[in-house]
Residue, then its C-alpha position, 0 to 999 in steps of 0.5 A: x476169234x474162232x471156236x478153235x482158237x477160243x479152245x486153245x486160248x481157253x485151254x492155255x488160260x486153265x493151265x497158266x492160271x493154275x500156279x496163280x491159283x494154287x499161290x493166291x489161295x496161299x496168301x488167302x490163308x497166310x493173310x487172312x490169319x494177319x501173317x503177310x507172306x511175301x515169300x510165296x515166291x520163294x515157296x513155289x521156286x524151292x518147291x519145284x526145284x524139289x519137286x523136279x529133283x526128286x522127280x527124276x531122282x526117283x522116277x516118280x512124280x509123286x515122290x517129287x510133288x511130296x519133297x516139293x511140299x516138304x521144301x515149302x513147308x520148311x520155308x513157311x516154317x522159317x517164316x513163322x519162327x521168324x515173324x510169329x515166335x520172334x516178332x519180326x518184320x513179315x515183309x523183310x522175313x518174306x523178302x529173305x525167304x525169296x533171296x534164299x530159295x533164288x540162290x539155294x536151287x541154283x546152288x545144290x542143282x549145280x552140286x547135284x546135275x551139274x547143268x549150270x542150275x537145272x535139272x534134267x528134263x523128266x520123262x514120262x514118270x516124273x510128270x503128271x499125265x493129262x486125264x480125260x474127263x469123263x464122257x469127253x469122247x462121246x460128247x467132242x462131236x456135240x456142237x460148241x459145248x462138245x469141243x469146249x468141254x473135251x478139248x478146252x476143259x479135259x485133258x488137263x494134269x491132275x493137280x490142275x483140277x484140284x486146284x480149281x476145286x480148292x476154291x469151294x473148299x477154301x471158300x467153305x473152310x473160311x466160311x462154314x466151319x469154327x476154324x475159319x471163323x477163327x482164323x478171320x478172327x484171328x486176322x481182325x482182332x487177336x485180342x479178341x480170339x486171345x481172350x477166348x481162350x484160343x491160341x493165336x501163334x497156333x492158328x497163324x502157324x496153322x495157316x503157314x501150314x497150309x499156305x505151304x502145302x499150296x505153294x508145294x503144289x503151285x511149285x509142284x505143278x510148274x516143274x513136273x506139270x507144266x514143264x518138264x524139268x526145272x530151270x532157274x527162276x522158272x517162278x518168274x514173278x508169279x508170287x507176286x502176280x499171285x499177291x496182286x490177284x489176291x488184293x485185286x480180288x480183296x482176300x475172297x476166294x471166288x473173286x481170287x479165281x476170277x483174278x487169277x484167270x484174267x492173269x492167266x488169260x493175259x499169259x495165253x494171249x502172251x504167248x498166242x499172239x506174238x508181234x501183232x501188226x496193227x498196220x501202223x505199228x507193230x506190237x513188240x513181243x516183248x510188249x505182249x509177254x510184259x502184260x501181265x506185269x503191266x497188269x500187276x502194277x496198274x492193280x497194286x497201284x489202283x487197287x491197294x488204297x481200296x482193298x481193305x486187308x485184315x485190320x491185324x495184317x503184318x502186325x506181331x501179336x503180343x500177348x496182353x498181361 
């Protein structure tokens, strides 16, 4: 593989990594607080179906990311009332979450665009531009490194960058503030955190916020950043890749983003390298757009029995008398 293929493939992985990462630091945050949340993939796909929408309704890509946030945030509210305030199974209430986003977009896409489900694809305005780093023009002619950083690292939507610098903050906020000590608390023990005086629905609705914010932003990203429009379960699976990531990476941000860009890295090869001949045989399309799904089931069939999860995950907190 030569300098200029590593670029785009490098290039590729960035890009395709950044709705995983955006989705597993969601999960880090849902779970962390005991409150499984298999509805990442509903969030993302309501949230670029809005994104999208408001997007070209509107002109701007701003207001369309905003809506998109807003779309998620009601769905993870959903999700609290259903297994924080009621106490109901978080598993079932996620899995509904993803049944109700997959039929709602398609359902008012059709009402509003008329275009069997989708939207019309966004011009200019209503996507993220690329940003140039700074110095990557006069750096692009230094060897090796000069490429890398302006053509690999540069040139990139904005929401690509934050999600990468979500991982110190995520990583700082669990670890080095009162309120990530509280919200690991909370997910271990909520008795404990309960007995400290310190609401344990609160912190756990306070993670969902969060958790929705992200998915508003993955999901924000896949219509209006890395395509052009919405189209129907233009998800596709990533909600889950998302969650084996993140037991891959068991529930730590570093090791989250690491995961995810081997993912990612996967989906680049995917669509880079196509019916590979191997002389004796040849590999199938089909084999290669499937290896990240390969790779989910191989980590959730290894990894799950080794990965330990909060001690209190997808159990509702009854308050002791």
């Amino acid at each position: 593989m030569d300098l200029d293929t590593l670029i785009q493939v490098g290039g590729s992985t960035i890009r395709l990594s950044t709705p995983l990462l955006l989705a597993c630091l969601a999960g880090l945050f849902s779970e962390r607080s005991g409150v499984i949340d298999i509805g990442l993939e509903g969030k993302m796909l309501i949230a670029a179906f809005f994104s999208a929408a408001f997007a070209f309704t509107s002109g701007s890509v701003w207001i369309g990311m905003f809506a998109g946030i807003a779309a998620s945030l009601a769905l993870s509210g959903l999700h609290g009332l259903a297994s924080i305030t009621f106490r109901g199974n978080q598993l079932i209430s996620g899995v509904a979450l993803n049944f109700l986003a997959s039929g709602v977009t398609v359902l008012i896409a059709q009402v509003w665009f008329g275009q069997g489900g989708r939207t019309p694809s966004l011009m200019s305005g209503g996507r993220f531009e690329s940003l140039t780093l700074p110095f990557a023009e006069a750096l692009r002619d230094v060897p090796v490194l000069g490429p890398i950083y302006a053509d690999m690292l540069s040139g990139h939507s904005i929401l690509v960058y934050v999600s990468f610098l979500a991982v110190p903050l995520t990583w700082w906020v669990l670890y080095r503030t009162r309120y990530g000590l509280r919200l690991r608390a909370v997910g271990e023990a909520p008795e404990a955190v309960d007995t400290a005086g310190v609401s344990v629905a609160g912190l756990r609705y306070s993670s969902l916020v969060i958790t929705g914010v992200l998915c508003g932003l993955a999901g924000a990203y896949l219509a209006t950043g890395l395509q052009a429009g919405f189209v129907r379960e233009m998800t596709a699976g990533r909600g889950y890749i998302a969650l084996a990531a993140l037991i891959f990476a068991k529930w730590r941000p570093w090791y989250a983003l690491g995961a995810c860009l081997l993912f990612g890295f996967l989906q680049a090869v995917a669509l880079r390298y196509q019916n590979i001949d191997l002389g004796a045989f040849t590999v199938p399309v089909q084999v290669m757009d499937a290896l990240p799904y390969i790779l989910t089931v191989v980590i959730l069939a290894g990894f799950v029995g080794k990965a330990i999860p909060p001690r209190a995950g997808g159990e509702p907190y009854v308050k002791e008398r």
